[in-house]
Backbone as a printed PyTorch tensor [residue, N CA C, xyz], in Angstrom:
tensor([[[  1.4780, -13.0760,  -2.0460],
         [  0.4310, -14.0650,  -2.1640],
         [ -0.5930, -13.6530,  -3.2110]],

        [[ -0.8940, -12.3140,  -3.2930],
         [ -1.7890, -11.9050,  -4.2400],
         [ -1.8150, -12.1750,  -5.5720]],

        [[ -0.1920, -12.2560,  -5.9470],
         [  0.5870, -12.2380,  -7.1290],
         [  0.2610, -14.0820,  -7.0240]],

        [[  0.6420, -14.7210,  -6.6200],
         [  0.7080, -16.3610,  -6.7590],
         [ -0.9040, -16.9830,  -7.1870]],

        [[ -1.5320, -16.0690,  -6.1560],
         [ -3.5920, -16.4700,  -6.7830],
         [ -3.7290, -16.1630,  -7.6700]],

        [[ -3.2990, -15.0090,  -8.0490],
         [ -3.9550, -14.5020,  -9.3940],
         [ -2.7460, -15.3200, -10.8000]],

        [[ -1.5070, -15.1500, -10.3470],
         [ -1.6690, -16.4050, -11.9010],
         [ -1.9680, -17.9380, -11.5270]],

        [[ -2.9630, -17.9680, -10.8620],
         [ -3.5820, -19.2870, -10.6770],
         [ -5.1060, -19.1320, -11.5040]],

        [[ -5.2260, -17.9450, -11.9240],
         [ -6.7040, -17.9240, -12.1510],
         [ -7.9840, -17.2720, -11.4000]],

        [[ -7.4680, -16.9240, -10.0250],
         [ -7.8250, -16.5620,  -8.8550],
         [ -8.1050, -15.0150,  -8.6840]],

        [[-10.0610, -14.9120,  -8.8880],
         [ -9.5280, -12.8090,  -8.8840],
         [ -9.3830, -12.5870,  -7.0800]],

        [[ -8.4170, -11.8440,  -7.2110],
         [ -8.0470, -11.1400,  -6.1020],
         [ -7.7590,  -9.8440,  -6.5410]],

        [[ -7.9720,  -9.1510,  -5.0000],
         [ -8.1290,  -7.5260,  -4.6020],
         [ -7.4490,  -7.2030,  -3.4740]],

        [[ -6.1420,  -6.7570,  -3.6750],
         [ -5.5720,  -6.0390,  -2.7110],
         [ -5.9430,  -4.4870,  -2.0010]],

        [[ -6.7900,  -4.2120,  -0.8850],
         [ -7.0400,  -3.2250,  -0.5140],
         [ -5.2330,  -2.9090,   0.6290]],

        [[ -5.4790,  -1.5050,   0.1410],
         [ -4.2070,  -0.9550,   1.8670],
         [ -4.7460,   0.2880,   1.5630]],

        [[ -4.2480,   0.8250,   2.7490],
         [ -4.6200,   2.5110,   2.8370],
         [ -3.5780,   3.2140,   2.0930]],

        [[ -4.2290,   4.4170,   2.1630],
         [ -3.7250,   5.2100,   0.9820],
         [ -2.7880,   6.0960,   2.2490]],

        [[ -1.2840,   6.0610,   2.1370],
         [ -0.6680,   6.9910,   3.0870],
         [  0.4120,   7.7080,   2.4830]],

        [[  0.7650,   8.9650,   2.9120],
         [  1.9910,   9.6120,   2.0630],
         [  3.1940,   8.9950,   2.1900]],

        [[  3.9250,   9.0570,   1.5270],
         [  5.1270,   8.4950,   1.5680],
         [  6.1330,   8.9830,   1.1820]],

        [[  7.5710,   9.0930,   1.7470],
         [  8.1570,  10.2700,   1.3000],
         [  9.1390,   9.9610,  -0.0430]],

        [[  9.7420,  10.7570,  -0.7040],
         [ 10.8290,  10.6540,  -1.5670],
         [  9.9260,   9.8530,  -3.0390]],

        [[ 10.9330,   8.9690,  -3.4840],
         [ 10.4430,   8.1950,  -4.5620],
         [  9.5630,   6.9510,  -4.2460]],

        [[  9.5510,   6.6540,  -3.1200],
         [  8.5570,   5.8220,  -2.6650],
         [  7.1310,   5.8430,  -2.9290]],

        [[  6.9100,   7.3550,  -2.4370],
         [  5.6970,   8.2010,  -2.7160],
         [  5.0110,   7.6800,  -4.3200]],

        [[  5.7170,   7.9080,  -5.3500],
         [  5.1720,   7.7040,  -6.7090],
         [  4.9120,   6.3600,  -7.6630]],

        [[  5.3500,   5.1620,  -6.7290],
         [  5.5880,   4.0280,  -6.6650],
         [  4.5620,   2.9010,  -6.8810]],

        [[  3.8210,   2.5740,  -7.5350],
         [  2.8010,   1.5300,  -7.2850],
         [  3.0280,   0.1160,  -6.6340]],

        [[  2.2390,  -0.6320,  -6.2190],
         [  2.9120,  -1.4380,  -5.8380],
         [  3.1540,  -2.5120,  -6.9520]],

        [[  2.7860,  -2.7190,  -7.4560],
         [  3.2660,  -3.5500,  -8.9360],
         [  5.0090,  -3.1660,  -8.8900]],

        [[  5.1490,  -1.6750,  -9.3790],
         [  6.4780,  -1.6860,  -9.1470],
         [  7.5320,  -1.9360,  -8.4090]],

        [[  6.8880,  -1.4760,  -6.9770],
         [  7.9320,  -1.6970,  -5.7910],
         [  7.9610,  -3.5120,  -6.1210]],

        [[  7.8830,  -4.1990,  -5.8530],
         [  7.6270,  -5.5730,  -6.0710],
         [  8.2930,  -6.2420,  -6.7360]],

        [[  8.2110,  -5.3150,  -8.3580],
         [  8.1930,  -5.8440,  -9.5260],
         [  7.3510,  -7.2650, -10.0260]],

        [[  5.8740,  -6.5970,  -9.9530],
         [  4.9670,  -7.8800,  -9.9600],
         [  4.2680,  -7.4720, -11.7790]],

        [[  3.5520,  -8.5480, -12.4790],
         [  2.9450,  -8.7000, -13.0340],
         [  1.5080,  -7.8430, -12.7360]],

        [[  0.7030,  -7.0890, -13.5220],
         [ -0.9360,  -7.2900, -12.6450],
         [ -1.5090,  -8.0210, -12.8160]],

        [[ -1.7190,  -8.7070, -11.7680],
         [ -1.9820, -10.2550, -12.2420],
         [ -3.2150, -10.3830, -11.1220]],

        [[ -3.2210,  -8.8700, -10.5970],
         [ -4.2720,  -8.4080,  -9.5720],
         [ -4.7500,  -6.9540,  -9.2880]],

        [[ -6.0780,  -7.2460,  -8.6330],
         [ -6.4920,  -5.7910,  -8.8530],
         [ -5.6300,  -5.1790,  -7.3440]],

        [[ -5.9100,  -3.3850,  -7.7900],
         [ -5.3250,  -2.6990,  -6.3400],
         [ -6.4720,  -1.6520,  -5.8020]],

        [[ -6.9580,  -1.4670,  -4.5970],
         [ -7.3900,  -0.6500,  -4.3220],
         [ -6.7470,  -0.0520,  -3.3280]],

        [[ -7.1400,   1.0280,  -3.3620],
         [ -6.2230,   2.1200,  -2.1240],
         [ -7.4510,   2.4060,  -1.3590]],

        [[ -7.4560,   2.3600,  -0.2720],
         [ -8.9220,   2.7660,   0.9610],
         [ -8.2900,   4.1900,   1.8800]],

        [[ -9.0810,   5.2100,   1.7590],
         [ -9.0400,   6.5480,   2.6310],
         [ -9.1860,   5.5730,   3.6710]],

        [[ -7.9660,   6.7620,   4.4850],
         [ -8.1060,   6.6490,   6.0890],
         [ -7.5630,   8.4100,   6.1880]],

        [[ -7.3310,   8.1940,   8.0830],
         [ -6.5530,   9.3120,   8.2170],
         [ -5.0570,   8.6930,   8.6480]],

        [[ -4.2940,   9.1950,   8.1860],
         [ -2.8580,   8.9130,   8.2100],
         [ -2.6750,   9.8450,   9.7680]],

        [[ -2.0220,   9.1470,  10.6280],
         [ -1.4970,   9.9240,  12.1320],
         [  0.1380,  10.3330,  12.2600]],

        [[  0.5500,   9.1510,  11.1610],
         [  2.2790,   9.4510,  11.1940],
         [  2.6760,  11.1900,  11.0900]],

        [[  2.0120,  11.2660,  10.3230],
         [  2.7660,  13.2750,  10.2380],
         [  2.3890,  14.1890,  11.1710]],

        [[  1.3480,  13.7120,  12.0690],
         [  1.0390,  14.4710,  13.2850],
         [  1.5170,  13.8010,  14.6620]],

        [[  2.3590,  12.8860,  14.5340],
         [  3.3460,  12.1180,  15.8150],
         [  3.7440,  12.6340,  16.3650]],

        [[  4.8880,  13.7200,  15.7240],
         [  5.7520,  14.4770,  16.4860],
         [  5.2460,  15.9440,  17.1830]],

        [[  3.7300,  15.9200,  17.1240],
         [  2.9910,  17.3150,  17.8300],
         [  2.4410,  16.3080,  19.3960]],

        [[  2.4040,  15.3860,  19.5910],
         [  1.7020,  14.2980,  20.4340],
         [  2.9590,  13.6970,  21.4470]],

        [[  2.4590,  14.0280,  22.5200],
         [  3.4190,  13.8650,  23.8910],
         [  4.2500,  12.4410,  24.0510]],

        [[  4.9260,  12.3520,  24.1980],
         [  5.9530,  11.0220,  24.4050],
         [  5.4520,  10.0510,  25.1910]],

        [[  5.2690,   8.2540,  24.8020],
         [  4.6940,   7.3730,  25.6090],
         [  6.0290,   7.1510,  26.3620]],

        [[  5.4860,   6.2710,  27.4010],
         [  5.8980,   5.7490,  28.3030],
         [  7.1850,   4.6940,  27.4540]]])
C-alpha cells in the first residue's frame, strides 16, 4: 500500500522495528525484498527484539 500512495503523489512513511534477521534476509532492505520503487520513505524504530531470548523462557501452555 505504501508503494501504491506514494506513486499517487502521496508522502508516506513506513515505520517497523528494527529486528535481526538471519542469513541474507538480514542485509535486505525492504525496497528490495519487494522489489519496490522508493516511491517512499523507511524508517526503522528501536525496540527490544524477544525472539533470540525465547528459547531461555519456560514453555506456554
Amino acid at each position: 500500500m505504501c508503494d501504491a500512495f506514494g506513486r499517487l503523489g502521496i508522502d508516506v512513511t513506513l515505520f517497523h522495528p528494527v529486528r535481526h534477521q538471519p542469513g541474507k534476509l538480514g542485509v535486505r532492505e525492504v525496497y528490495d525484498y519487494y522489489r519496490l520503487d522508493q516511491t517512499f520513505a523507511v524508517v526503522k524504530v528501536p525496540n527490544i527484539d524477544v525472539v533470540p531470548i525465547e528459547r531461555f523462557l519456560p514453555p506456554t501452555a
